[in-house]
N, C-alpha and C positions, 0 to 999 in steps of 0.2 A: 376495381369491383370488390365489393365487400362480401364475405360468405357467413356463417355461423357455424361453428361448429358442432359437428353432432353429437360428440360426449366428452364432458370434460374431464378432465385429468383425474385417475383414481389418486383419493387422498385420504392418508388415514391420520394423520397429524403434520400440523405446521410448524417448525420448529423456531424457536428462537435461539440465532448462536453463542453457546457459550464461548467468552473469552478465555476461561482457565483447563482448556483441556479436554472437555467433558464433552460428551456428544451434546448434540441439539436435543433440547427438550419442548415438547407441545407445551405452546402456554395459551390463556385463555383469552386472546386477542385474534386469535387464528382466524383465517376468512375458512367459511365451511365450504362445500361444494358449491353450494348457490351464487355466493362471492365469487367463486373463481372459475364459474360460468359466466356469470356477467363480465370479466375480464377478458375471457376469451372470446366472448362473441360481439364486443362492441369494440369498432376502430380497427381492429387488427383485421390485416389481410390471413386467409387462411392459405394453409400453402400443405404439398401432397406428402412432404415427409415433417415429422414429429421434430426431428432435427434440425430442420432446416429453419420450424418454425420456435424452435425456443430459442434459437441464435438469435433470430428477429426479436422475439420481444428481451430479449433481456440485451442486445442493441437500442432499445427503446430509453433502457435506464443509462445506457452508457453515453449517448451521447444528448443526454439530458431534455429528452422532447419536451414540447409545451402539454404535457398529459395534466388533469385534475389530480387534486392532494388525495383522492382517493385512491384513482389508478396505478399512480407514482408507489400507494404504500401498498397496494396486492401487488404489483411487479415486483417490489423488494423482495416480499412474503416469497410468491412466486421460486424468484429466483433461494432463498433460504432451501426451500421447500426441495428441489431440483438438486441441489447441493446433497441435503439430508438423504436425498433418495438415489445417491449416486448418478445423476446423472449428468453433474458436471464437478468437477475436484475444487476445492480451496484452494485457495492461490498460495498458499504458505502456510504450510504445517510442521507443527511441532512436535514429535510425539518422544518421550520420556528422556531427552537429552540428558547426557551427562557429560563434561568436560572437567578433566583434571590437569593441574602442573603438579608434578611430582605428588607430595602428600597430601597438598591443598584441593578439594572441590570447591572449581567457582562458580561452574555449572550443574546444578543440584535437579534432575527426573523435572525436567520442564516440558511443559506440553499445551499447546495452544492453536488455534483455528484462527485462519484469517481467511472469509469470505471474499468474493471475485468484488472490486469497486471500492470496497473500505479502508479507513485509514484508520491505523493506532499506532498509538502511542508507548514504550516504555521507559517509565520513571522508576526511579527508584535512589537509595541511600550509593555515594561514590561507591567505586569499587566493589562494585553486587554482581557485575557481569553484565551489564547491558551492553555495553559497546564487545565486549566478547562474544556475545550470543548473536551479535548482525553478522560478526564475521564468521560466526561458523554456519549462518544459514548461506550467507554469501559463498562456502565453500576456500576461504581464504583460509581457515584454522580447521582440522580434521578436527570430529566429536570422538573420544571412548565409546558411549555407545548412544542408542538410541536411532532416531529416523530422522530425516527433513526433506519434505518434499516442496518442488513446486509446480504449481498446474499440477498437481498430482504424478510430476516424475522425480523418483530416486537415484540415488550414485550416478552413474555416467550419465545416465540423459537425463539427471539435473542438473548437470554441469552445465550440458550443452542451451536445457531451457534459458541460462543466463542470457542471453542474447534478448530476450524479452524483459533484461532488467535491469533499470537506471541506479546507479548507487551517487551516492554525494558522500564524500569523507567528510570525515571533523576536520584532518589538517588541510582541507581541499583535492590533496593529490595530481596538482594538474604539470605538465612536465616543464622545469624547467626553461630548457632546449627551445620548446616553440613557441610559436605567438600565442594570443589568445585566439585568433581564429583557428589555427594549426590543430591548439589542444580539443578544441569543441567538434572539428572534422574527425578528428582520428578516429574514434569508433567508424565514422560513418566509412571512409576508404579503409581500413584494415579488415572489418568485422563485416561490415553489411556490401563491400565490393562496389559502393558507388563513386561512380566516377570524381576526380577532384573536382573537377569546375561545379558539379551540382552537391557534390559535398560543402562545399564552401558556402552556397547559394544558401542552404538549410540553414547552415551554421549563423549565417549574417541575420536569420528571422529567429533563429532561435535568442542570439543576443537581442536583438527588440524586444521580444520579449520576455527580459529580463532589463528592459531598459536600460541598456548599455549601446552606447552610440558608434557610430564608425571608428571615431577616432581612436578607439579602444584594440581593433583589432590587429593590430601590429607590436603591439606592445607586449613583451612577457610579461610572465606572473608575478616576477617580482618587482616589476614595475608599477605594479596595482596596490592599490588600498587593500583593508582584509575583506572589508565589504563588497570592494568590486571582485574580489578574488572569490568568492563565497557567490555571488551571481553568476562568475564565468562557470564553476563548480556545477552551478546546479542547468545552467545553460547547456553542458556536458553529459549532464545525466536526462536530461530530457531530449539530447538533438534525435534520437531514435521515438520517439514517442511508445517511452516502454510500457507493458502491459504492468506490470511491479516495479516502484522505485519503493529503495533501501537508504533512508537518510540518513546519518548522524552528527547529532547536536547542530542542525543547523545552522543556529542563531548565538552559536556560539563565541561571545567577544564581541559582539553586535550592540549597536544601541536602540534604543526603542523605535526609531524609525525603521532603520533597517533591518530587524526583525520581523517590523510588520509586513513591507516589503515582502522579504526572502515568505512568511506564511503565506500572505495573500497569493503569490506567483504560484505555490503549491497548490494551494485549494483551487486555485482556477485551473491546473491542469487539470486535477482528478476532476472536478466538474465536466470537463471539456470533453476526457479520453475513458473516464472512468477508470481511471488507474488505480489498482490496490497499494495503499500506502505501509508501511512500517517504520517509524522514526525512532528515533532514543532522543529525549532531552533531561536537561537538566532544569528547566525553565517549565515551571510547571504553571505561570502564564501562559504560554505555551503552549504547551497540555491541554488545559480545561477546555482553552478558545477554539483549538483546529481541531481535534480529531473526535472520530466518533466512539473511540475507543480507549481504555486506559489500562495499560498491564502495568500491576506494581509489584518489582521484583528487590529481594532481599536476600542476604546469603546467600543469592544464586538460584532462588525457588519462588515463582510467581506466587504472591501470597494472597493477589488480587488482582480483578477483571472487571470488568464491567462501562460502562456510558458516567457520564459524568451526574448524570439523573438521579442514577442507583446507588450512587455512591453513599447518598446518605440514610439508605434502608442496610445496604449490604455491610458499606465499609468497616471495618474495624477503627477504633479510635484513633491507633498510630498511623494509618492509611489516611485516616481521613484529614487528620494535623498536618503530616505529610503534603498531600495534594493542595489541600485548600490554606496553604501556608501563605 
């Protein structure tokens, strides 16, 4: 049964998210009230708490309903909107980070928004700190100063939110010692306490879908190609189907097949689960084609943000040489 709502959501600006830091700013795309009455009162079931009902529609964008291109983009707004106004956290926040080794700053007052469902990207010149900066949101490298949140928790109970987060290393990291089935279970009996026989169960669909066949799963890591080793990797980082996966470089040492691969298996998860993504590459084929977002970092200071769209109103000339190389 369908209801209407009796008043829609008070709004006083829509925001659009900045990537470099900066709070959400109203831009002039925004749906007004009238938009997003219409959104609320057509298709959606209305339900007795506020709560209950914004889980439901921004569930809508997650697991990708057949909604029109219109609905699809007041849902995003929506959900922007929700965000801006506190009333649900970024899924990975960055605020004024600083990391140092001894004299050297590699981590230079970085700060960045990463909305619930999106994926970005950071590129940047070798040695800028990208692959340092995943591990210090990751918790794997302590910051000197600054903040990182996720889902909106700090120190301890951001440690703990990790369990809501997939990571893929650059060197794959999978353990020697076990099979590949072995490596792709262990989260699931260590962390999550599921039994071995339906840990394994998972684990065998999570390889499907990564197209890796049975006779794969007896085999150690380093019995595998680097390609097959790079699928079992990311077949590990998803056997949880986490809320945030943490990639880096992918596609690194990959050939142009199995880079499309290794993206494509990506972008259909976030489709699927609406998983917020954060990758580092250096392939900035890469870059352009998968994500909706592009951090470009240098001496350790985001010196650019934005959609691959924007790039060519915003970008600085070194950025834009850069990306579109």
């Amino acid at each position: 049964m369908h209801q209407n709502l009796a008043q829609p959501l008070p709004i006083h600006a829509m925001p659009t998210l900045a990537g470099n830091g900066a709070h959400p700013t109203p831009n002039n795309g925004s749906p007004n009230r009238h938009n997003l009455y219409i959104l609320m009162s057509v298709d959606f079931p209305a339900y007795s708490s506020p709560k209950i009902w914004i889980v439901y529609l921004l569930s809508v964008t997650i697991v990708n309903l057949h909604l029109s291109t219109r609905k699809l983009k007041l849902v995003e707004e929506l959900k922007n909107f929700l965000i801006y106004e506190n009333f649900m956290p970024f899924a990975i926040s960055v605020e004024n980070v600083i990391k140092s080794f001894e004299e050297s700053r590699i981590i230079d007052d970085v700060s960045f928004n990463l909305a619930p469902g999106t994926s970005s990207v950071i590129v940047g010149p070798a040695a800028s700190g990208k692959s340092l900066l995943l591990k210090c949101i990751l918790g794997l490298i302590p910051i000197d100063s600054g903040n990182i949140s996720i889902n909106g928790l700090t120190g301890i109970s951001r440690l703990k939110e990790m369990h809501n987060v997939g990571v893929m290393f650059q060197e794959n990291a999978l353990f020697d010692s076990l099979t590949v089935l072995e490596n792709i279970a262990f989260r699931l009996i260590n962390q999550k306490r599921i039994s071995e026989k339906t840990a394994k169960s998972i684990a065998r669909e999570k390889l499907s879908q990564v197209h890796l066949t049975n006779d794969t799963i007896d085999k150690y890591p380093a019995e595998l190609s680097g390609g097959m080793q790079k699928r079992v990797s990311l077949a590990r980082a998803l056997v949880t189907d986490p809320q945030i996966l943490l990639i880096d470089e992918p596609t690194a040492g990959l050939d142009p097949i199995l880079t499309t691969v290794i993206c494509n298996l990506v972008t259909a998860h976030k489709s699927k689960f609406g998983t917020t993504i954060l990758a580092v590459t250096s392939d900035m084929r890469v870059a352009r084609e998968n994500y909706d977002q592009i951090l470009y970092i240098e001496n350790g200071t985001i010196r650019w943000a934005g959609s691959l769209e924007s790039l060519l109103q915003t970008g600085t000339k070194p950025v834009k040489e850069f990306i579109l190389e």
